[in-house]
Structure formats: structure tokens, C-alpha cells
N, C-alpha and C positions, 0 to 999 in steps of 0.2 A: 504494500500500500504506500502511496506517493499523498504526502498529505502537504497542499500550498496555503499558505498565508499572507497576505496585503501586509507591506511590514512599512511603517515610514521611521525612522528614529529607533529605531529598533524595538519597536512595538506594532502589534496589530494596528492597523490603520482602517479608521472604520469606513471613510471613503475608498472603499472596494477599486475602483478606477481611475484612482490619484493617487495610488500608493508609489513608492520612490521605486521598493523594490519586493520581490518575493522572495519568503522563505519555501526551501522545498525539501521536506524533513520523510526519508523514508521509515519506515517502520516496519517493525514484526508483531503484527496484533496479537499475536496467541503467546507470545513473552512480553506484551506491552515493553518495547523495548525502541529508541532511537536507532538506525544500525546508519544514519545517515544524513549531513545537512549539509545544503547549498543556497547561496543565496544568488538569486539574477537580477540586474535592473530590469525595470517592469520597460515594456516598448511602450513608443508613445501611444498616448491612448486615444482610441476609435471607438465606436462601437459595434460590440458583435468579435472586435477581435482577442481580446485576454482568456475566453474558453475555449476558443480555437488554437491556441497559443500556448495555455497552462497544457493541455492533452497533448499535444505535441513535445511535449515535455517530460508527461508522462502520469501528469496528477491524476489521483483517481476519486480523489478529496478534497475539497477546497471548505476553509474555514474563516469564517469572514466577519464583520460587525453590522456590515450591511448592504445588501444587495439588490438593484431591483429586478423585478419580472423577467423581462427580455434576456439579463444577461443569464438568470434563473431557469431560463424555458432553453438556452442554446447551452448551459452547463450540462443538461439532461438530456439533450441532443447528442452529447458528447459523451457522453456516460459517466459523467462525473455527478459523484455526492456533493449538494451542496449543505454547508451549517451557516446558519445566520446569526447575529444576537450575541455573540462570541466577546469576550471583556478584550479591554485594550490590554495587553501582558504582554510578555517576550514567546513567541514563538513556542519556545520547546516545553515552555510551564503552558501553554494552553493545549499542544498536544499530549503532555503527559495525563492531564486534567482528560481529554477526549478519552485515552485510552483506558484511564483508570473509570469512566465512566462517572464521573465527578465537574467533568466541565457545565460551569452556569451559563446557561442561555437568558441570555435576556429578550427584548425585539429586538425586529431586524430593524437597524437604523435606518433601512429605505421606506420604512412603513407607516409613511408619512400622511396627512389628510390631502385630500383632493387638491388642495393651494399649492402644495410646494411638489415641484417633477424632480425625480433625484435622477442626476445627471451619470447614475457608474453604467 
């Protein structure tokens, strides 16, 4: 399992599509174990292109603070898991947190009222 994260300043960045860069933290879910991190600059942002992007890469999981629809409905396209609601923390405490089964979701920060269009 390939699990990416929106990182800016070295924390989850909850602007999904303005992140600086991504963490891409492989795992072994059955020993909840790290066996792997890298970090990429994110490419400039479009849309429709970062889950086309991340899967090419290799994610099979993307964890995020906030995401909307669109980029939601072509993650699933791709076959990737998506997590919303995810705290702002360092990358590898929010994976450990996922795998221990202890990660707090909160909302997805794209789930916003009718007034405001979130741009990831």
C-alpha cells in the first residue's frame, strides 16, 4: 500500500491542490509498519491532474484535510482510497494513527455551504 499526503511545511496541508509537496509513505498493513518514505514536489496545479498523477506514482491511498467532489469522483476512477477530515500533523504520525486504526477524522474541509467553491 502506497499511502500520499498534501504536505506544505511539513505538515498535512489541508488545501489538497496547493500543497508544496507530497509525502509518499509505503506500508505493510498487516505489520502496520513504515517500510518507506519519499517526498515529491507537487506539479503545478490543474485540475483533474494530481489523481492522475499520484496513481502514476503509485498511491493506492490518498489522505487528505480536504477535498472536493471532482477531484473525489477521478480518485475513484483511478482506484484510489480516498480519506478526508484528516488533522494537520507530520505525515508519518497520521499514517501510523491510519494504520493503528486511531486516526481522527474530522470534515472534509471542502464541505463547505453553497457560497464558497473550493478550488482543489
Amino acid at each position: 500500500m502506497r499511502i500520499a499526503i498534501p504536505v506544505s511545511g511539513g505538515k498535512l496541508c489541508a488545501h489538497f491542490g496547493h500543497c508544496e509537496e507530497f509525502a509518499l509513505l509505503d506500508v505493510d498493513a498487516d505489520k502496520k509498519q513504515i517500510t518507506k518514505t519519499e517526498t515529491v514536489a507537487a506539479p503545478e496545479h490543474e485540475p483533474g491532474l494530481l489523481p492522475r498523477w499520484l496513481h502514476g506514482l503509485g498511491a493506492t491511498t490518498v489522505i487528505a484535510g480536504g477535498m472536493g467532489g471532482r477531484a473525489q469522483d477521478i480518485f475513484a476512477q483511478n482506484g484510489i482510497k480516498v480519506i478526508t477530515g484528516a488533522p494537520s500533523d507530520e505525515p508519518k504520525a497520521i499514517v501510523m494513527a491510519y494504520l493503528d486504526d486511531s486516526l481522527q477524522i474530522g470534515n472534509n474541509a471542502c464541505d463547505h455551504g453553497s457560497d464558497h467553491v473550493c478550488s482543489h
